[in-house]
KOLGU-943165 format. One record per atom (N, C-alpha, C): residue number from 0; x, y, z; residue in one letter. Coordinates in steps of 0.02 Angstrom, whole numbers, plus 50000, padded with zeros to 5 digits. Atoms other than C-alpha are relative to their C-alpha. Layout:
BEGIN
seq,east,north,up,type
NUM,X,Y,Z,a
...
//
This chain:
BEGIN
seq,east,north,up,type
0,50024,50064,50024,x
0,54899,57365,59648,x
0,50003,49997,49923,x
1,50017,50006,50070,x
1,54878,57416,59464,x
1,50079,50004,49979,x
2,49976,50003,50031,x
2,55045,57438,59443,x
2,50050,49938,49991,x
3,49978,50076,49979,x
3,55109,57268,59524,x
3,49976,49934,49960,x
4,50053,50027,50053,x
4,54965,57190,59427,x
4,50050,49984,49926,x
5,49969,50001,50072,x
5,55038,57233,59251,x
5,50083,49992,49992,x
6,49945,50011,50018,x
6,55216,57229,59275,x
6,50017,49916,50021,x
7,50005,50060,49999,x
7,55198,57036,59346,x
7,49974,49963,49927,x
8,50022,50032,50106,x
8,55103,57005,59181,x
8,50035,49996,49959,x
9,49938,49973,50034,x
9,55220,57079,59083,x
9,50050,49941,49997,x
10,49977,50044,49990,x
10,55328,56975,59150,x
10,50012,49917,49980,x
11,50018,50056,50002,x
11,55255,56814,59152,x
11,49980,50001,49942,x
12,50030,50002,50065,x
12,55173,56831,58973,x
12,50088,50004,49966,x
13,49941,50018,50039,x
13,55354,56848,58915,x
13,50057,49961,50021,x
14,49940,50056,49952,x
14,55438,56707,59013,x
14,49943,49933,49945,x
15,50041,50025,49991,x
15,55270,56612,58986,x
15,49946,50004,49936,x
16,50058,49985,50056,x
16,55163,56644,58816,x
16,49946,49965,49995,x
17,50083,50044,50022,x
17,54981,56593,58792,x
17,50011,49982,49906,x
18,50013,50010,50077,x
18,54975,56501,58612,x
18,49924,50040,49981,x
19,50085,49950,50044,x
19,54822,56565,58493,x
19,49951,49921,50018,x
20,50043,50066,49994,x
20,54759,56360,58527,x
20,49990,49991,50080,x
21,49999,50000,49907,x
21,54775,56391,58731,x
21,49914,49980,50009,x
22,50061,50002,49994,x
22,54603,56346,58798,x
22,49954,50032,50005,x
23,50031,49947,49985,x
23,54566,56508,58868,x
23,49965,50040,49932,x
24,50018,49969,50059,x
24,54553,56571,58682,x
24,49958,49971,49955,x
25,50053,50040,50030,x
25,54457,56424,58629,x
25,49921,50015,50033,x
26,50079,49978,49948,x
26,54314,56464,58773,x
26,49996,50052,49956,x
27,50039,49925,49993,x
27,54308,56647,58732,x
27,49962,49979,49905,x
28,50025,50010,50090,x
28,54282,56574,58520,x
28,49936,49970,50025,x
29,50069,50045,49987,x
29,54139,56446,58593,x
29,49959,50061,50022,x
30,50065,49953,49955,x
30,54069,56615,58706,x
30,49991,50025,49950,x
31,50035,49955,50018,x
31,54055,56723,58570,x
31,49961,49975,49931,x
32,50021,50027,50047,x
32,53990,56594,58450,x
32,49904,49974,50043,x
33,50065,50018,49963,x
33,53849,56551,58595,x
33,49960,50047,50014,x
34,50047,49954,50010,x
34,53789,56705,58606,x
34,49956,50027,49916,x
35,50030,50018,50083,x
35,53766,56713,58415,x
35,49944,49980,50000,x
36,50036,50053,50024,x
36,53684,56577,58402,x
36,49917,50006,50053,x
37,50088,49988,49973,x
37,53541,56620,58540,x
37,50012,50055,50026,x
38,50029,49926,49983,x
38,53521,56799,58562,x
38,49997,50042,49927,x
39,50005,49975,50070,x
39,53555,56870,58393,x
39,49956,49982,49959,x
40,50027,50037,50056,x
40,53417,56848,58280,x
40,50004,50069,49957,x
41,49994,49960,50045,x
41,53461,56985,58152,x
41,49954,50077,50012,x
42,50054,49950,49995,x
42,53361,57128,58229,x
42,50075,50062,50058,x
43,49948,49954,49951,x
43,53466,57297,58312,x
43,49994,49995,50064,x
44,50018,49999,49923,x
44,53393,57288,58473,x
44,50031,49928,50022,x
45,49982,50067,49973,x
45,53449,57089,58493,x
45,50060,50004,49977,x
46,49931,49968,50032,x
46,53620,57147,58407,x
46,50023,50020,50076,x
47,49974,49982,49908,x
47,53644,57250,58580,x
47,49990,49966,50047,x
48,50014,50052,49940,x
48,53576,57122,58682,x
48,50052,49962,49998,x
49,49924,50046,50019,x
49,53712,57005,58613,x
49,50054,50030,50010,x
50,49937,49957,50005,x
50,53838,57127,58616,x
50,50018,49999,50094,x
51,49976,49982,49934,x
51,53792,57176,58812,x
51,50009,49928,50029,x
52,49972,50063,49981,x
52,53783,56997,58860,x
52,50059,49961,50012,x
53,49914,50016,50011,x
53,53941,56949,58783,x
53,50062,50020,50040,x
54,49964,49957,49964,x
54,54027,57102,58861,x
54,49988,49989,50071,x
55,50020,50005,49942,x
55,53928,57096,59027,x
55,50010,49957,50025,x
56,50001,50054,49973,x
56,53923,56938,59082,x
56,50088,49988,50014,x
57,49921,50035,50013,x
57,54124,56901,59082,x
57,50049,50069,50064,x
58,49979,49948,49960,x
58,54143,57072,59147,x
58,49959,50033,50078,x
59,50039,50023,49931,x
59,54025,57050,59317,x
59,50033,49960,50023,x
60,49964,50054,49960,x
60,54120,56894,59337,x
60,50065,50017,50043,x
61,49949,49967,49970,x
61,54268,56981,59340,x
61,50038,50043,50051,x
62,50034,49950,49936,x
62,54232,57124,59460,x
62,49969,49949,50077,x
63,50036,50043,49949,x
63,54132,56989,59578,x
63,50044,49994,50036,x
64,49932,50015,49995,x
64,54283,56897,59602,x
64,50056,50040,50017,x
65,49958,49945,49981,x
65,54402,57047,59615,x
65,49996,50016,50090,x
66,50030,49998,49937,x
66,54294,57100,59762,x
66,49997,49969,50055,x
67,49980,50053,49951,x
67,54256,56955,59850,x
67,50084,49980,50031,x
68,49925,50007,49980,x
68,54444,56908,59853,x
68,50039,50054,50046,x
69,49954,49934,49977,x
69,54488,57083,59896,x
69,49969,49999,50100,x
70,50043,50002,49964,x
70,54351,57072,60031,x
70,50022,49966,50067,x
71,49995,50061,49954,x
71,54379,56901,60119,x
71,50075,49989,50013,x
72,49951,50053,50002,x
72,54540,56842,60080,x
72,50080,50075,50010,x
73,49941,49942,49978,x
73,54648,57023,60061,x
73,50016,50021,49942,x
74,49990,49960,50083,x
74,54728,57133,59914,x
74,50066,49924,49963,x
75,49956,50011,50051,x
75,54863,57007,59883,x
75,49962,49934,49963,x
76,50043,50045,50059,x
76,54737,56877,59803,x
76,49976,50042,49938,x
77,50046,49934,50038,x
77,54651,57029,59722,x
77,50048,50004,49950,x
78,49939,49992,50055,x
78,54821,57063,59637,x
78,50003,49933,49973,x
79,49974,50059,50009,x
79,54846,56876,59614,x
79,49929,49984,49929,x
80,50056,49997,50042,x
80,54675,56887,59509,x
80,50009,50037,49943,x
81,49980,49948,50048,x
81,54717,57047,59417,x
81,50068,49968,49965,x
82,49962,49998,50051,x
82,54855,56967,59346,x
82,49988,49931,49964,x
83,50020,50071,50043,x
83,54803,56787,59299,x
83,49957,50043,49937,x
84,50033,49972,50056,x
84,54671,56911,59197,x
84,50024,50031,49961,x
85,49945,49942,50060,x
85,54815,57045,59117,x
85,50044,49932,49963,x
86,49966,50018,50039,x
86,54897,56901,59063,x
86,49977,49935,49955,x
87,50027,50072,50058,x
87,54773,56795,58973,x
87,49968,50066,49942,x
88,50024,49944,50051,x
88,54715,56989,58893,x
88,50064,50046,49965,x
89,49975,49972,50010,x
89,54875,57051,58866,x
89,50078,49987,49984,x
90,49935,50025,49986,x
90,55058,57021,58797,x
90,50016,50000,49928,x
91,49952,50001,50072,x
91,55182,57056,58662,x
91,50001,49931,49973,x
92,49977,50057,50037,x
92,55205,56866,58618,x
92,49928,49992,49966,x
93,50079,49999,50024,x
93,55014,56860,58571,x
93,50048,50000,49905,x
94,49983,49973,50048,x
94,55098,56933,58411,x
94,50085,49999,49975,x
95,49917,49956,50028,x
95,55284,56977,58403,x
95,50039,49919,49946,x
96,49970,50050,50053,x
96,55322,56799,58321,x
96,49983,49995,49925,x
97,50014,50008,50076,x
97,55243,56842,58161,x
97,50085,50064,49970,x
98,49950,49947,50015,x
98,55365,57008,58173,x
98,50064,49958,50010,x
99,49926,50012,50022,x
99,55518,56920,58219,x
99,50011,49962,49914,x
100,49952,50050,50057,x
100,55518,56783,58077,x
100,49993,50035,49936,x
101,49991,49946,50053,x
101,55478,56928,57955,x
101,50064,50019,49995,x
102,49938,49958,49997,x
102,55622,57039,57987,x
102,50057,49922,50017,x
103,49940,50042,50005,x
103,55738,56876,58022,x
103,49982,49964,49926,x
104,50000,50024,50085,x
104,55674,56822,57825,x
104,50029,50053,49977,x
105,49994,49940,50036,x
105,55707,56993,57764,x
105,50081,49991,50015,x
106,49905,49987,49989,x
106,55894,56993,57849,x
106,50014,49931,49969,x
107,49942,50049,50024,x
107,55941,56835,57776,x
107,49974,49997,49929,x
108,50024,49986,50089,x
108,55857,56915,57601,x
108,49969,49935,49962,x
109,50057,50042,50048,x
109,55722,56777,57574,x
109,49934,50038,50010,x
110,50060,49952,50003,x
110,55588,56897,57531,x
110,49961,49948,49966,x
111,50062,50032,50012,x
111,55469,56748,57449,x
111,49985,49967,50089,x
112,49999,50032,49918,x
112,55482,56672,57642,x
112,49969,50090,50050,x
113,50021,49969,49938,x
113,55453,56836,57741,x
113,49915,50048,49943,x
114,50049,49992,50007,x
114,55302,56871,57611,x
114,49946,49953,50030,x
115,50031,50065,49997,x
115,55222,56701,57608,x
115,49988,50012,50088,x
116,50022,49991,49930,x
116,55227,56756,57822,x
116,49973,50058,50023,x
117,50019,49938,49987,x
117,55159,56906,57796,x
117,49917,49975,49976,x
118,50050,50023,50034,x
118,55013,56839,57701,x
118,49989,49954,50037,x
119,50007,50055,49976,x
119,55012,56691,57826,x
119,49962,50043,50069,x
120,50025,49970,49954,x
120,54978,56824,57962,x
120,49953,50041,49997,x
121,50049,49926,50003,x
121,54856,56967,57902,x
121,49957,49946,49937,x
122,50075,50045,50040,x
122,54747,56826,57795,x
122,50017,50038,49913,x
123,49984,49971,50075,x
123,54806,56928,57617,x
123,50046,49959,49958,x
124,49960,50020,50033,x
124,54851,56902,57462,x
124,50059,50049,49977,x
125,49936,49950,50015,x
125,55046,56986,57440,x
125,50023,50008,49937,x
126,49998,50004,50048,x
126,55071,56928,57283,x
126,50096,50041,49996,x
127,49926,49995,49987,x
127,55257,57009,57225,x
127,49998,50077,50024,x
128,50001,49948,49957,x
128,55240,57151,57350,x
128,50092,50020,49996,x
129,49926,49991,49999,x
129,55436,57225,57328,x
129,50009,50005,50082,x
130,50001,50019,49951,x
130,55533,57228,57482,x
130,49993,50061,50058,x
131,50010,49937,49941,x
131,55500,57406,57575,x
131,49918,49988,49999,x
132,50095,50007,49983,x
132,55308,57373,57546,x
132,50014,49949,50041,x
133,50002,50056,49946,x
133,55351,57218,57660,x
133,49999,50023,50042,x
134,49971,49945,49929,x
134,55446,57322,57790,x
134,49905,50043,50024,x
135,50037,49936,49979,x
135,55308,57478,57782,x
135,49933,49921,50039,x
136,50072,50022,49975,x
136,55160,57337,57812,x
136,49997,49949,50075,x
137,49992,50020,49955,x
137,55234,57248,57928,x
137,50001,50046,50055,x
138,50001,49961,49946,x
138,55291,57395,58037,x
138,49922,50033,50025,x
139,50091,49997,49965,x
139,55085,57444,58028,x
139,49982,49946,50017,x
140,50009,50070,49959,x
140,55043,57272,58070,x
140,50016,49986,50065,x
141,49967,49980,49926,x
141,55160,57266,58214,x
141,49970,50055,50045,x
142,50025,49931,49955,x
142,55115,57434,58298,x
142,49907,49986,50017,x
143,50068,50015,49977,x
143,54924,57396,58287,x
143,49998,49957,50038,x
144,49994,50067,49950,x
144,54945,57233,58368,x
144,50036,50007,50052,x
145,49985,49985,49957,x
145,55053,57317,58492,x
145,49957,50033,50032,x
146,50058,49969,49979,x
146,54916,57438,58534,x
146,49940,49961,50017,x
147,50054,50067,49991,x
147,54764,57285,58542,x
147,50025,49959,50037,x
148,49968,50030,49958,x
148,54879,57187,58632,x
148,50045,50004,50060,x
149,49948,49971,49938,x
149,54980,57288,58756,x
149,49977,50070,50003,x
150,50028,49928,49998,x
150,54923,57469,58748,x
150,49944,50008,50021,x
151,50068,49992,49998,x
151,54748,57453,58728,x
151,49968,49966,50060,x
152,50045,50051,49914,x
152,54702,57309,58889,x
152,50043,50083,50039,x
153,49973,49983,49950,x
153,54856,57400,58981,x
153,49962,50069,50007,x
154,50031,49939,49970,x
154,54781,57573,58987,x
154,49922,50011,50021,x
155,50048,50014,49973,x
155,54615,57523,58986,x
155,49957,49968,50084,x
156,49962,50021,49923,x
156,54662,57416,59148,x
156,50007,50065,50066,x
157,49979,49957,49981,x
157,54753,57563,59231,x
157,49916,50036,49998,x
158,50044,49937,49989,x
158,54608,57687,59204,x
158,49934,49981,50047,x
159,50040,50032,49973,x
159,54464,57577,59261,x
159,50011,49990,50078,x
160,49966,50005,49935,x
160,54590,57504,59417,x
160,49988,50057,50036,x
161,49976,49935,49935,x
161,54628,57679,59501,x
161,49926,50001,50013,x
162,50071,49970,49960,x
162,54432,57706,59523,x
162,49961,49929,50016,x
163,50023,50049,49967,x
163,54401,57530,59594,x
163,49963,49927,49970,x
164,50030,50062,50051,x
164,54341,57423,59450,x
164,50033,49933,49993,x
165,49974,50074,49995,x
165,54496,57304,59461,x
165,50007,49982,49903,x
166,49996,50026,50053,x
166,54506,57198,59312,x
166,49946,50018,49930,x
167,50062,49980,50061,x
167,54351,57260,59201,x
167,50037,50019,49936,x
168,49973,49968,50057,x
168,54443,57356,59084,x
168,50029,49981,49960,x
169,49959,50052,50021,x
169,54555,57229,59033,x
169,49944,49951,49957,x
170,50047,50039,50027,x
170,54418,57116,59009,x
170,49949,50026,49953,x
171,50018,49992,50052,x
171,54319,57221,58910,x
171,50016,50034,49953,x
172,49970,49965,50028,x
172,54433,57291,58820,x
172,50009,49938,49921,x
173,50003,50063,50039,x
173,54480,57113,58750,x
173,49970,49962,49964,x
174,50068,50042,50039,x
174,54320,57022,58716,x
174,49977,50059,49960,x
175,50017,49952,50044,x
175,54274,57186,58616,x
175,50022,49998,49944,x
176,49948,50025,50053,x
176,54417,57177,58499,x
176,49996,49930,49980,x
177,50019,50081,50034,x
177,54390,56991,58483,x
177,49936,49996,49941,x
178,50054,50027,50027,x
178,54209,56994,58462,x
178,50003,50040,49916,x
179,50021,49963,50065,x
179,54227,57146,58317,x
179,50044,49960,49935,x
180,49951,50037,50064,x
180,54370,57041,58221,x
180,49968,49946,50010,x
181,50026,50060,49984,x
181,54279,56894,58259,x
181,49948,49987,49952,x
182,50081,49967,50037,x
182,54093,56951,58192,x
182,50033,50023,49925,x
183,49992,49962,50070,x
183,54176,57050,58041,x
183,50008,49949,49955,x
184,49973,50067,50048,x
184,54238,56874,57971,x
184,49953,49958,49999,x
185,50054,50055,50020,x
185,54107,56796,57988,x
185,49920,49991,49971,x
186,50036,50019,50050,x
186,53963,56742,57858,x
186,49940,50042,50030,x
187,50087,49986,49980,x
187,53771,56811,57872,x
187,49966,49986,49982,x
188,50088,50035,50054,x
188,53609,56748,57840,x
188,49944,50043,50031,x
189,50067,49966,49986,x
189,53446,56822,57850,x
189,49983,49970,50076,x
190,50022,50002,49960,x
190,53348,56833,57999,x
190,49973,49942,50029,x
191,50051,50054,49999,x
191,53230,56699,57980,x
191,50034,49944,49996,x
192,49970,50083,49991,x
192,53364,56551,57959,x
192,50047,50019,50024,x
193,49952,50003,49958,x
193,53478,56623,58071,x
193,50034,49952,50065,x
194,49989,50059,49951,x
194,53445,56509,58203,x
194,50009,49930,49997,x
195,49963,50089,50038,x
195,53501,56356,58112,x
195,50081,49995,49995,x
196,49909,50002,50049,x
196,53667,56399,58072,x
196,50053,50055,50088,x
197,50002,49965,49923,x
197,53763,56437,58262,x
197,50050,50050,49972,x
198,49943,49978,49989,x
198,53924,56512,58166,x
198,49983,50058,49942,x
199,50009,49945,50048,x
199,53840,56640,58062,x
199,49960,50051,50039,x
200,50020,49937,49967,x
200,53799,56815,58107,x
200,49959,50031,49989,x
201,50040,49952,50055,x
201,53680,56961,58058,x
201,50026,50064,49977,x
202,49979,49930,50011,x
202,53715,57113,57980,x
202,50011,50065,50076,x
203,50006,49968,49937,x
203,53651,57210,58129,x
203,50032,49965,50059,x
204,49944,49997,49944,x
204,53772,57116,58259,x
204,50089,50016,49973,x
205,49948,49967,50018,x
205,53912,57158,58153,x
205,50018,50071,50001,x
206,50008,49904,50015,x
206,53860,57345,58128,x
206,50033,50012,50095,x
207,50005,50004,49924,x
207,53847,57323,58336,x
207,50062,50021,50012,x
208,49929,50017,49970,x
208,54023,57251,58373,x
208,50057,50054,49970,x
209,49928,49976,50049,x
209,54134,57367,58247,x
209,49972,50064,50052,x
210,50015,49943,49982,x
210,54033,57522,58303,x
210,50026,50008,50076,x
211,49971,50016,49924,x
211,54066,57476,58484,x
211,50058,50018,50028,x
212,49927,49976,50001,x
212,54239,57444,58448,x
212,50014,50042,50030,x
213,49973,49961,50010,x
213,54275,57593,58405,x
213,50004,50068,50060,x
214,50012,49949,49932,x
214,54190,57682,58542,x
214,50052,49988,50069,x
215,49952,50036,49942,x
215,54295,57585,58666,x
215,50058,49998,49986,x
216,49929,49998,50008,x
216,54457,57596,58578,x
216,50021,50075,49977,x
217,49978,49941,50011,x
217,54440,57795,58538,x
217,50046,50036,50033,x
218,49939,49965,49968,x
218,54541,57842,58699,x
218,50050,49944,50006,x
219,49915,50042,50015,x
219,54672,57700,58706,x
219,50021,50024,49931,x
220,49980,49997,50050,x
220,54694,57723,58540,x
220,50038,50066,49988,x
221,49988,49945,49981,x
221,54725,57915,58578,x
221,50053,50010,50037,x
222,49929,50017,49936,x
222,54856,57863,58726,x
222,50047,49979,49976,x
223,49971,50030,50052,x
223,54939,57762,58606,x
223,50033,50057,49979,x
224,49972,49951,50035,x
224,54978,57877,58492,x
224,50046,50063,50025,x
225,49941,49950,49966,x
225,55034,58020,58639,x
225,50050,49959,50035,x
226,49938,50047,49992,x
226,55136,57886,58688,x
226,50051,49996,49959,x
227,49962,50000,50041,x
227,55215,57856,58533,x
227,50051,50084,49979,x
228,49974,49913,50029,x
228,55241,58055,58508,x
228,50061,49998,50047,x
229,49959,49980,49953,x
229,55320,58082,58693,x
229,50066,49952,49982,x
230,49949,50034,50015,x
230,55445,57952,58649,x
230,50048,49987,49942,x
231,49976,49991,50060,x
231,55483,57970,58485,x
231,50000,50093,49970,x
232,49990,49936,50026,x
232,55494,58136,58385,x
232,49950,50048,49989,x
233,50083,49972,49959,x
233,55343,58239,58479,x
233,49978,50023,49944,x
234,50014,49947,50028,x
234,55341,58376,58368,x
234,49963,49967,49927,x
235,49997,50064,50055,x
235,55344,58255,58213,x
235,49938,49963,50000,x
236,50062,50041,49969,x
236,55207,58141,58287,x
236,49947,50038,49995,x
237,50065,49990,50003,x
237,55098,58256,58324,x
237,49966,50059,49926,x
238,50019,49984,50067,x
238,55112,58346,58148,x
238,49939,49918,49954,x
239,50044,50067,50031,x
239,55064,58159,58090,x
239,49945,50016,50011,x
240,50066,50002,49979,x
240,54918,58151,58197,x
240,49963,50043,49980,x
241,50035,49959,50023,x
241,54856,58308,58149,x
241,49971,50014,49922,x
242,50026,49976,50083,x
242,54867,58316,57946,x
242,49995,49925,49975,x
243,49991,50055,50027,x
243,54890,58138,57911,x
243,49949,49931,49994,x
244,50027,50028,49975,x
244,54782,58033,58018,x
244,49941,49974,49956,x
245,50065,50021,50038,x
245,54628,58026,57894,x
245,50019,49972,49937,x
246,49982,50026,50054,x
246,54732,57941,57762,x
246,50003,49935,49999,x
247,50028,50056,50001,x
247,54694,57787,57840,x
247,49943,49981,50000,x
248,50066,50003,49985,x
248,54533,57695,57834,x
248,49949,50027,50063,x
249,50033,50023,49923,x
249,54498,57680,58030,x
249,50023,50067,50037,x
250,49985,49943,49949,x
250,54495,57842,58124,x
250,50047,49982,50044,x
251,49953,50020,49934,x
251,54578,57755,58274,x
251,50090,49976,49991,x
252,49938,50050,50039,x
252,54707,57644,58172,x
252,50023,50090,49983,x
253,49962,49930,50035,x
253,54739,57826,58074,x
253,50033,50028,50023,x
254,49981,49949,49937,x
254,54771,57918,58233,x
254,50080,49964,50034,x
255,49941,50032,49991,x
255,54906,57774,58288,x
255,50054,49999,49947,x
256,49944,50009,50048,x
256,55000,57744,58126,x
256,50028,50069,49961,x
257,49975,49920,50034,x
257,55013,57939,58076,x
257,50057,50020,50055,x
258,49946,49989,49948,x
258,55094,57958,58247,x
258,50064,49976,50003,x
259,49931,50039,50011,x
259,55209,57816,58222,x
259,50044,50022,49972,x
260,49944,50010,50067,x
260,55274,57860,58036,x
260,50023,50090,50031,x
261,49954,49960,50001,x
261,55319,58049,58127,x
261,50039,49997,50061,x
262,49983,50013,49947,x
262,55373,57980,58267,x
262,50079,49961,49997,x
263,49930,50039,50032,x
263,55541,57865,58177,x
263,49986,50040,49919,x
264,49971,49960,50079,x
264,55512,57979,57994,x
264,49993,49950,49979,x
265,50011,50044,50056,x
265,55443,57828,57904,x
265,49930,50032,49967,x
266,50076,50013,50055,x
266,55312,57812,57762,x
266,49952,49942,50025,x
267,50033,50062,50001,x
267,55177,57731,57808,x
267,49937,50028,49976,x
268,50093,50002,50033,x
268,54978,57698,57722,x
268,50033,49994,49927,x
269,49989,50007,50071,x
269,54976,57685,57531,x
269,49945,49954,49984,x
270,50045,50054,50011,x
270,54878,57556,57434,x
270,50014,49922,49950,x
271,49973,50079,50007,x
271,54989,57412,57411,x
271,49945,49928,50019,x
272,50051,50054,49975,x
272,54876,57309,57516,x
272,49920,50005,50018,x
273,50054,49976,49969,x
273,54735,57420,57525,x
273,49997,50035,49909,x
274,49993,49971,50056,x
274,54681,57458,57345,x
274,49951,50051,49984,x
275,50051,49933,49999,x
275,54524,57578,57382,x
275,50037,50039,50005,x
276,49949,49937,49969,x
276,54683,57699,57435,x
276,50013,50024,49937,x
277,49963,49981,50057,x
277,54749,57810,57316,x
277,50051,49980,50027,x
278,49918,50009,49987,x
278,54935,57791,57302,x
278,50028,50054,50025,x
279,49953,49940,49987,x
279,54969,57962,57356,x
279,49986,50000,50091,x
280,50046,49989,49927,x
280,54876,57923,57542,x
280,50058,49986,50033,x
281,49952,50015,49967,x
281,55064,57876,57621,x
281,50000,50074,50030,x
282,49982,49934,49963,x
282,55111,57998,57762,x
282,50088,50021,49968,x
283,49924,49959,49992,x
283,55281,58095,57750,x
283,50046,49946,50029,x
284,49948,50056,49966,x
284,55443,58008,57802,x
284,50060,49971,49939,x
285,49951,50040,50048,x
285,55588,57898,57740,x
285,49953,49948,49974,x
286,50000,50081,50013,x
286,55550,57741,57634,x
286,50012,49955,50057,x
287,49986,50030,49966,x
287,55530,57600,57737,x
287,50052,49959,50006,x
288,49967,50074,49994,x
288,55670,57482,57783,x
288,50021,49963,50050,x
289,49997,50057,49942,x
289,55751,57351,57889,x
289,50013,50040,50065,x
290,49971,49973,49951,x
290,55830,57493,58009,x
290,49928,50020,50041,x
291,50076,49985,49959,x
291,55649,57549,58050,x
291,49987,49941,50061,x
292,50018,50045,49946,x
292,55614,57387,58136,x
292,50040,50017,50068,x
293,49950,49968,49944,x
293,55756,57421,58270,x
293,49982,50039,50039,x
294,50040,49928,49954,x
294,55660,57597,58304,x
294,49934,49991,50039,x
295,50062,50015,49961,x
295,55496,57523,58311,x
295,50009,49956,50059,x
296,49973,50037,49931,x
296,55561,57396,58450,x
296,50019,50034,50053,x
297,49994,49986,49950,x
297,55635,57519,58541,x
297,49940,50057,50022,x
298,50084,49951,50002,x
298,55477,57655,58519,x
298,49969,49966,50041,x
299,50043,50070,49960,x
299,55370,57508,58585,x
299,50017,50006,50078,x
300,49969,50018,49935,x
300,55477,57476,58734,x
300,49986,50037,50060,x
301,50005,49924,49948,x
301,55501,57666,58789,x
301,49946,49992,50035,x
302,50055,49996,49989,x
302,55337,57677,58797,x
302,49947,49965,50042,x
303,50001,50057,49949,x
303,55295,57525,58882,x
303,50014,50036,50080,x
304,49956,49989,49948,x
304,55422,57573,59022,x
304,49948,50073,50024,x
305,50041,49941,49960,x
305,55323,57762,59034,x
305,49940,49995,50016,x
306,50047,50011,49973,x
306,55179,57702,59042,x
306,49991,49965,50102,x
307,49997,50035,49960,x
307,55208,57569,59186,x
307,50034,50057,50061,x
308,49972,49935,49978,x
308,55302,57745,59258,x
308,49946,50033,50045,x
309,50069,49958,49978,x
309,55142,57837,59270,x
309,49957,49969,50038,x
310,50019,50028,49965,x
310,55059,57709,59324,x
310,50025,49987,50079,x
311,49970,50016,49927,x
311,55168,57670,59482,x
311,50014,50074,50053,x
312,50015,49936,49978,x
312,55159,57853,59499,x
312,49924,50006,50047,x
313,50078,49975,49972,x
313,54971,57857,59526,x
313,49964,49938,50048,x
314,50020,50022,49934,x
314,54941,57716,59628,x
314,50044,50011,50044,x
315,49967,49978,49959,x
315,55074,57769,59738,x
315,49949,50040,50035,x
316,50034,49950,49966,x
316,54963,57929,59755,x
316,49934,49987,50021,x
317,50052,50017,49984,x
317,54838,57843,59773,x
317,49987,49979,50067,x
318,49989,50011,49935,x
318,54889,57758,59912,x
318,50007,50041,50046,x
319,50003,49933,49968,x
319,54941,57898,59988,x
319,49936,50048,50010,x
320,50064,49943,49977,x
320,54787,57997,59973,x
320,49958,49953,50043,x
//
């Protein structure tokens, strides 16, 4: 089921793309602005209440439904469920259009055009960023957003699935990552006039949602990365991972993009766009350039493909057992 599930998605998400204005993405902005607004009043304990709410509630529904369907009606609704949900949580187009019209500005050498879309996508200012700092930030850009968007539901999915959970994983894999980029951007006010204002947060549900995160994206984020190794240049990769990894801010992010740059021999981190960095914080590797993109596309892909591998491996055996 899990692996029928995701490769239909797959599918359909790239025949079929959800825009960022789809409705489904407008609800989940109204859900996590409604819990805000009445459960959060700036205190830790109502921080987790908001947090489990948010999470819980969406992810009961999900499971309910799974069940029932599976229950009454048979597995191929059940599947028919599991994938309406992988493919409103999951899918290269989510993203890959900021990456193509980059790299198609860069090949037809209008570098004020594939900044101005670089800066249009990651909310920064680029200012005259030369053109391998384009390449290197894009190719981290890309790869994270491959991992949050295809890595991170899909294995989360998979791991949850084989022991009977169905769709959960997916689902809270998603609204997690939402709510923490969601919450981090947005404003705070004190406690006491919190409840006036529905689109402002508190300190303590922000602390909540990032910390959370992280807890929930420590092993995708981990899979990721031996993903990227097995498919790219192991040995390489997992040198990255090992000496490199803490040269990014984000433990998790660190652990992915160290793997990457030994995984194709690029440079990646520095503090082009990140100016707390020293300049010396870049991993090992070539300079970035346009040929990289090519690798990272097909890196991506491999990886994709072994995963969905393993997967069709283990519910097989599953079945079987």
């Amino acid at each position: 089921m899990s692996f029928f599930s995701l490769f239909l998605a797959l599918v359909i998400e790239q025949a079929r793309p959800l825009g960022s204005s789809h409705f489904l993405h407008q609800w989940l902005r109204r859900w996590v602005d409604w819990v805000a607004a009445h459960v959060d009043g700036g205190t830790k304990s109502q921080a987790w209440l908001a947090w489990a709410i948010l999470i819980g509630a969406p992810a009961f529904l999900a499971i309910l439904i799974h069940w029932l369907l599976a229950y009454f009606l048979g597995w191929f609704f059940a599947v028919a469920w599991n994938v309406v949900l992988l493919y409103v949580t999951l899918g290269f187009r989510q993203f890959s259009h900021h990456f193509t019209g980059i790299r198609d500005a860069l090949n037809d050498g209008d570098e004020p055009l594939a900044r101005k879309l670089l800066a249009d996508w990651q909310q920064v200012e680029v200012n005259e960023l030369p053109r391998n700092e384009i390449v290197r930030h894009v190719i981290e850009h890309s790869v994270l957003s491959a991992h949050r968007h295809v890595f991170g539901v899909f294995f989360s999915y998979a791991l949850l699935s084989i022991v009977g959970l169905g769709p959960v994983g997916a689902v809270v894999y998603r609204i997690a990552e939402f709510a923490k980029r969601y919450w981090s951007k947005a404003p705070t006010l004190a406690s006491n006039t919190l409840q006036d204002h529905r689109n402002w947060t508190s300190p303590s549900l922000q602390e909540v949602a990032t910390g959370s995160w992280h807890a929930i994206d420590w092993i995708p984020a981990r899979s990721t990365a031996m993903g990227f190794a097995i498919m790219g240049s192991f040995e390489d990769a997992m040198d990255g991972w090992r000496h490199h990894a803490e040269k990014f801010p984000d433990d998790n992010d660190g652990v992915i993009l160290a793997a990457t740059a030994g995984a194709i021999n690029v440079q990646l981190g520095g503090a082009a766009l990140q100016p707390e960095l020293p300049s010396s914080s870049s991993t090992p590797g070539r300079p970035p350039e346009l040929a990289h993109f090519a690798q990272i596309v097909g890196l991506v892909w491999r990886t994709v493909i072994m995963w969905l591998v393993l997967v069709a491996l283990l519910s097989l055996a599953n079945l079987l057992g």
